[in-house]
N, C-alpha and C positions, 0 to 999 in steps of 0.2 A: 369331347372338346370343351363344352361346360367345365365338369368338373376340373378339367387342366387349366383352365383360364379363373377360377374362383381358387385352386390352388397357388397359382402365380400371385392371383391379388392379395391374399392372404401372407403370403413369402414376403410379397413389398414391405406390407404394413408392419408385420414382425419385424421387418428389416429396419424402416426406418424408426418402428419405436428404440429398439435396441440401440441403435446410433446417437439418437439425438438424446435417450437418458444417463449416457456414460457421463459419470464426471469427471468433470475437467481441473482437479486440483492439481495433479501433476505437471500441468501446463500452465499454469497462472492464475488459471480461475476465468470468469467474466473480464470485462474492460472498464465496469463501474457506470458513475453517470456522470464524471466533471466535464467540464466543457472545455474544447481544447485550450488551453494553456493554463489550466488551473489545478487545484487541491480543494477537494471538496472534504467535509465529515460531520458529524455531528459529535460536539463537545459535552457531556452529560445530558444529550440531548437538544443540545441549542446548535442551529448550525452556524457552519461556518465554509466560506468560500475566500479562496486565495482574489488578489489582483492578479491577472494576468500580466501585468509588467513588474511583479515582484517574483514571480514563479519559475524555473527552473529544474533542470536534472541535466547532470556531469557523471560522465564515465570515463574515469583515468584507468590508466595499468601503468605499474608502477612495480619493480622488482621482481616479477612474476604473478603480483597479486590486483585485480581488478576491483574496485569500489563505484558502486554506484552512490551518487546522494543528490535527494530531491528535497528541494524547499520549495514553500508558498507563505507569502506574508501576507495580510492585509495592515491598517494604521496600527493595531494592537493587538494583534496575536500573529502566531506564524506556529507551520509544522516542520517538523525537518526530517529525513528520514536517510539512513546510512548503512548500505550494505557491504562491508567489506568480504571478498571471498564472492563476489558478483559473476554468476556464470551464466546470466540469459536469462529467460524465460521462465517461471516456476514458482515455485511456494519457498517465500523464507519466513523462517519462526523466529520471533524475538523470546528469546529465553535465557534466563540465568546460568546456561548451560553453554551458551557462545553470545561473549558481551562483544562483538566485533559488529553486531548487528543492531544498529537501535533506532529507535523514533521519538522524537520529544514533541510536545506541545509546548507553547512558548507565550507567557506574557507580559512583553517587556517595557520599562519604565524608563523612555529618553529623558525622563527630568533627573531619575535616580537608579542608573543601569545594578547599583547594589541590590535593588529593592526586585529586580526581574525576577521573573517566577517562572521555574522549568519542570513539569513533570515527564521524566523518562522511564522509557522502558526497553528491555527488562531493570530490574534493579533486584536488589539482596532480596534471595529468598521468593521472587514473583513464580519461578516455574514457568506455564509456559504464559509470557505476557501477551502476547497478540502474532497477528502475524502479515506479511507483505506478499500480495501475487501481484505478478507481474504476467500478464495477459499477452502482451504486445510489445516488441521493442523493432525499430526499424533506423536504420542511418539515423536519422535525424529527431527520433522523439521514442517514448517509454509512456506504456498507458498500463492501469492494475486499479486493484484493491488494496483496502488495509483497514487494519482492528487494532488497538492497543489499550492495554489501562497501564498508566504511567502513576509516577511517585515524584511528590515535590522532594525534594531533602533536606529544604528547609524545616518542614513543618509533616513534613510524613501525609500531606491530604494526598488523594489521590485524585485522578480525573479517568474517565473513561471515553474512549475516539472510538468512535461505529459509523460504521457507511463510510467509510473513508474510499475517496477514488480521484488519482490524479492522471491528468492524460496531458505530458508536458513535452516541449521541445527541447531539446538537446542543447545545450551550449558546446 
């Protein structure tokens, strides 16, 4: 009886290791760490957090094709991020490969909106520029992850977005 019941506990613990190390890319990944109604990431490393009354995610369907897009502003910068071909739950790639899909960093000039600065991604020649899970989506709100290194076009700098996690209400 021993050795049945040190086999059974063994059985568990296999068990549960197996389960809980599966990855979950397929699914969306993790839920990030924003706090509900924002966009979080770090911008070359500096962070940045959304207002939560600038913040936002919309999901239309429109001719048979669904688009998700989530913004988060604060006074001087904002994200925007745009998945057209939107089907739930999962891993979307920004790549040069499908431009229907993109994320911008944004920082824009109300004295002189010429002078706004947008780097996006993917752009010419990036391959694969980052990518968007989306973890969670329910009625009423959309939570994930996101990576991206975007490209000004003015001037070719580029920026890099890591840790990126928004967990937004739905309009």
């Amino acid at each position: 009886m021993e050795k049945f019941q040190k086999f059974m506990l063994l059985a568990a613990v296999v068990l549960f290791t197996t389960v809980s190390s599966c990855s979950s890319d397929d699914d969306g990944g993790g839920g990030g760490q924003a706090a509900q109604g924002t966009i979080t990431a770090k911008i070359d490393g500096v962070s940045f957090t959304s207002l939560e009354m600038t913040s936002f995610a919309s999901v239309t369907t429109a001719g048979g094709q669904t688009t998700l897009v989530m913004q988060g502003n604060t006074s001087s910068q904002a994200i925007n991020i745009v998945i057209n071909g939107y089907d739930g739950e999962g891993t979307y790639e920004l790549s040069d490969n499908n431009v229907f899909r993109t994320a911008s960093y944004i920082e824009p000039n109300v004295n002189n909106p010429v002078d706004t600065q947008t780097w996006t991604a993917p752009y010419e020649n990036s391959g694969l520029a980052g990518e968007i899970n989306i973890s969670e989506e329910t009625e009423t709100a959309v939570k994930g992850t996101f990576s991206f290194t975007g490209k000004n076009s003015n001037d070719d700098s580029i920026k890099t977005i890591t840790e990126g996690s928004f967990n937004l209400e739905k309009m």
